[in-house]
N, C-alpha and C positions, 0 to 999 in steps of 0.2 A: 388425480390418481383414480384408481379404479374403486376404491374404497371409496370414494367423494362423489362418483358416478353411482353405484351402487346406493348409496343414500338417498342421491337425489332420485332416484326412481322411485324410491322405499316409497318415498314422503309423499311424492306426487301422484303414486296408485292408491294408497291410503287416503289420502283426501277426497280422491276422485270416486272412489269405491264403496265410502266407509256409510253415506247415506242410501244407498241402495241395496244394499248386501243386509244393511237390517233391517227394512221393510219385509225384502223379501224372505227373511227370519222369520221375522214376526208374521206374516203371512202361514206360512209353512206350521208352523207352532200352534197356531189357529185353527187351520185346515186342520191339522192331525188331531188335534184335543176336542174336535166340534164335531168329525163326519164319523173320524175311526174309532175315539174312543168313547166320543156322547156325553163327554163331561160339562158342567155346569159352568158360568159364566165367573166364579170365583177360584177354581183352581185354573183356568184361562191367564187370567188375570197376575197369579204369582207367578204361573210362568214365563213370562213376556217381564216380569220383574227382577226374575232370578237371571233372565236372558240377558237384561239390559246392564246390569251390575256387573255379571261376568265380561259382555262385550266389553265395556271399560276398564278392566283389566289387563284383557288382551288387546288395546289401544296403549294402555300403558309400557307391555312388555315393547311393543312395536318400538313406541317413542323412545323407547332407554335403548333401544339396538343402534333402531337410525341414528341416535345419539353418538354411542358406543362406534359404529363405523365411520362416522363424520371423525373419529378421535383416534380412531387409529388409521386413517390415511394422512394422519397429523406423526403420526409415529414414525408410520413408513418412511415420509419424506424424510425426518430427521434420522433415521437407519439409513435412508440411503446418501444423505450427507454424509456424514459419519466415517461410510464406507469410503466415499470418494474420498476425501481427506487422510485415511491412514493407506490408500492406495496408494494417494501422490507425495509421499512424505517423500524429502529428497533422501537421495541416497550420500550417505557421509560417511569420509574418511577416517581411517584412522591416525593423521599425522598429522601431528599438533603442529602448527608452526608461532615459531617463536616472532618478537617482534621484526618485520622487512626490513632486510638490511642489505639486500643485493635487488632485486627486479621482477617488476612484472614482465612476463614474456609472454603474446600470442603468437605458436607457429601453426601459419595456414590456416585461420581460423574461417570458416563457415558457417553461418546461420542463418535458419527461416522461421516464421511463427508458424508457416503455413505451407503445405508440398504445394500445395494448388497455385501458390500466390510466390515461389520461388525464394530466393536467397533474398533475405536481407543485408548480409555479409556476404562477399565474396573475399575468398581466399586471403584473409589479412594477416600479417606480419609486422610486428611492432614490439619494441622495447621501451619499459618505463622505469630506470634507475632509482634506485632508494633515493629520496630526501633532494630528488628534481622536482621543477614544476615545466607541465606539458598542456598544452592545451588540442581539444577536441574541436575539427571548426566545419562546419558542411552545413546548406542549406537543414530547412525540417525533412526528413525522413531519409538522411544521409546517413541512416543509423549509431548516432553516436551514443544515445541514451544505450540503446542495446548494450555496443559494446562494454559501457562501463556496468551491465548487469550482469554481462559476464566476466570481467575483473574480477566483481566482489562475487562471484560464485552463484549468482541467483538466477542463472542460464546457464546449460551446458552445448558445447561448441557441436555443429552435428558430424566435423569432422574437422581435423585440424588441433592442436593443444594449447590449453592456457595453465601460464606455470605460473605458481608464485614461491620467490626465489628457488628455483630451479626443481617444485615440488608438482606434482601432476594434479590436478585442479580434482580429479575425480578421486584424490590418495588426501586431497585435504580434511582435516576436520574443521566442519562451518565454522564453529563458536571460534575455535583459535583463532579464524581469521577474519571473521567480520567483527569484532570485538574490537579489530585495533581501527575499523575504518570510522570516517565521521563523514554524514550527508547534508550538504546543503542544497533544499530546492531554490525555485523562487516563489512557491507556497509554502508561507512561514508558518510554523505550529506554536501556536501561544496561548498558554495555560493561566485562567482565570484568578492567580495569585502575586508572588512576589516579582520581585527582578532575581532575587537572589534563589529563588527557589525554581524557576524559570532557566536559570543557570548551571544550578546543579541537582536538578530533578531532584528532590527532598532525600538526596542520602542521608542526610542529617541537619540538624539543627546549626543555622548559619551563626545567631545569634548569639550561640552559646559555646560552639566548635571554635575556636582562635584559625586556628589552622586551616579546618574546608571554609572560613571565611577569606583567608586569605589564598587561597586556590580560586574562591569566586571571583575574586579583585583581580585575581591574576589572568583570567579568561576573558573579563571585561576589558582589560589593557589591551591584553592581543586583538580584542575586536575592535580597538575603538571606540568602545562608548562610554568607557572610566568618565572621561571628565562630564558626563552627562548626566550618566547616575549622582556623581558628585554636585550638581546643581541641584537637586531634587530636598524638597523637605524630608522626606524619608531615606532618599539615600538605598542602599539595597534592601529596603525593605519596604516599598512603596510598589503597593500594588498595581497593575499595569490595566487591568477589566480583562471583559470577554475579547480573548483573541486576540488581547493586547491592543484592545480601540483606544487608550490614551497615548499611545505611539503613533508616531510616523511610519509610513513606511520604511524609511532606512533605519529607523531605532530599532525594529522590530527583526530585520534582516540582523542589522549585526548584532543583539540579542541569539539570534539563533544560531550564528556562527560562535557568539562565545559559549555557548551551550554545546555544540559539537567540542571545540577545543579545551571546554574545563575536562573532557572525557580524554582528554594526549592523545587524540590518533594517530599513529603514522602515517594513515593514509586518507586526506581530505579530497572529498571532490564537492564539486561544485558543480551544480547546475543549474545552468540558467541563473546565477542567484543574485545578481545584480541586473537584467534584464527592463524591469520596470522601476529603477530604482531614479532619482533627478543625479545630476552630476557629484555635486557635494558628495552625497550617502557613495555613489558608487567612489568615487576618491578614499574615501575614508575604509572603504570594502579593500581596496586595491590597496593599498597601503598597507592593510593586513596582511595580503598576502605576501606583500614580496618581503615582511617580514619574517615570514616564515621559511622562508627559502633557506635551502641547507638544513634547516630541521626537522621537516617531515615530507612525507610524499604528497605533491599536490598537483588532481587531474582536475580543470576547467571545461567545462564544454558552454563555450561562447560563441552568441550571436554579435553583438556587441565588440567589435574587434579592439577597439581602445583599452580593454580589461587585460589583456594579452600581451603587449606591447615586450615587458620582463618574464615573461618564463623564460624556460631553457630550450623547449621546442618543439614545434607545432606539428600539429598531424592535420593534413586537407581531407576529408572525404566530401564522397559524390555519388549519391546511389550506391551504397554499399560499399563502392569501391576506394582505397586510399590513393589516394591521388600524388597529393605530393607531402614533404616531409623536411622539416629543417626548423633554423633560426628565423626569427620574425624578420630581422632586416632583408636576411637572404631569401626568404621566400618573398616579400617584397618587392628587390628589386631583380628578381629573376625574370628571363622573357618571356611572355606569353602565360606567364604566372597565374594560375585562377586563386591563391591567396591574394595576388597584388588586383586582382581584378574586384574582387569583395574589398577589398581596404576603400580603393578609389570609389565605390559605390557608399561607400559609408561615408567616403568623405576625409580620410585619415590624413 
């Protein structure tokens, strides 16, 4: 910043200056108390003492400035943070919505991060019914992450509408609707404590609550890993380490899909979240899902075409664009198919 420049000059001239500027003080002090005023070798003498005590004073004010400015080009930065942050607060609704019970809808939706670098979306159109499961399937940068940022409202469309049940995305109020959603990546978050607490983020005491314990048990079921925690000496209350290093990896995944699900979302996505997982773990992932089916809303965005096989139905993108749209068997065995052409490259 300009305060940090300005410092470093301060310091740098002062160093450079500070032996020369007092010889020739003390020269001058000399000169004048010897030729002009004829004084003796002892009032000479205080004054070059009284000179050099003052200099170091005025080396002191210096260093508490340069100091003082090094400290508020620390300020500025953090004022101009600050500013930037309540600049880009999003802009929110004011209509509550209650829990989804009719549809996500995008009409014509368009989006780019960037003017220079063009659309990442092209004109998309798509229906996601309450308490379906749909899956998202395109090479990497076929935009599907995007699109599910703007479902949950954390993009806005740069033209074109996204509704949730039949409400305008810019008329929503956030919390009403991110509230009901649940995210799974496939970088799991795992907190250096219990299973049980791991589960239900410490609303309370698992131990002693009957009930949020049996809300824990009941998220561990939906995920799968009841009967695993149930092998365990401690049971839900065995600690997992940093990041959860006494898990596997698919312990740790479906740990963290029962940790979205002890939260009831109506609307689970998924990404990527079984991606690096070995067969078993993802079986045991997929098996969760399709029990959920009919009960909550659930978006997939899958490389991994096998994970797919049971939703209700797929969305192809391709560079932005939606390609094709259907049932897994019927995009399958449709001609010329670029879902049946990804299956047979994976092998299905």
């Amino acid at each position: 910043t300009g305060y940090e420049i300005r410092s470093g000059i301060a310091g740098a001239f002062t160093g450079a200056v500070r032996e020369p500027v007092t010889v020739v003080f003390i020269m001058v002090i000399v000169l004048i108390q010897i030729v002009y005023l004829e004084q003796p070798l002892s009032p000479i003498m205080i004054s070059i003492l009284l000179f050099h005590r003052g200099l170091n004073s005025v080396m002191a004010v210096q260093s508490t400035l340069q100091s003082t400015l090094g400290n508020v080009g620390g300020l500025e930065m953090v004022r101009d943070e600050l500013e930037a942050v309540c600049n880009e607060q999003e802009a929110n609704g004011n209509q509550s919505i209650p829990p989804l019970g009719q549809a996500i809808t995008l009409n014509n939706v368009q989006f780019g991060y960037d003017h220079t670098m063009g659309n990442v979306l092209h004109d998309i159109s798509l229906e996601i019914p309450a308490r379906t499961s749909v899956a998202f399937v395109g090479e990497s940068g076929a935009g599907k992450s995007t699109l599910v940022d703007l479902i949950t409202l954390m993009l806005k469309p740069q033209s074109g509408q996204v509704l949730i049940d039949g409400v305008l995305g810019e008329d929503v109020e956030l919390t009403s609707w991110r509230k009901q959603i649940g995210y799974v990546s496939q970088e799991t978050v795992i907190f250096d404590d219990t299973i049980a607490n791991n589960i239900c983020m410490w609303v309370g005491d698992v131990e002693k609550d009957q009930e949020l314990h049996q809300r824990v048990r009941e998220a561990a079921r939906q995920a799968h890993i009841d009967h695993f925690i149930d092998t365990l000496p401690g049971g839900y209350q065995t600690l997992v380490g940093d990041r959860g290093l006494r898990l596997s990896g698919g312990q740790r995944q479906r740990l963290f899909i029962a940790r979205e699900l002890f939260r009831k979302p109506n609307l689970l996505i998924l990404d990527e979240a079984t991606s690096s997982l070995d067969t078993e773990s993802e079986q045991a992932i997929q098996q969760s899902i399709d029990e959920l089916k009919g009960q909550i809303t659930v978006v997939i965005i899958a490389h991994r075409l096998s994970t797919i096989r049971k939703v209700d139905y797929i969305y192809v993108f391709e560079h932005g664009h939606l390609l094709e749209q259907g049932a897994y068997q019927a995009l399958r065995d449709a001609d010329e198919s670029r879902f049946g052409k990804l299956i047979a490259m994976q092998a299905l």
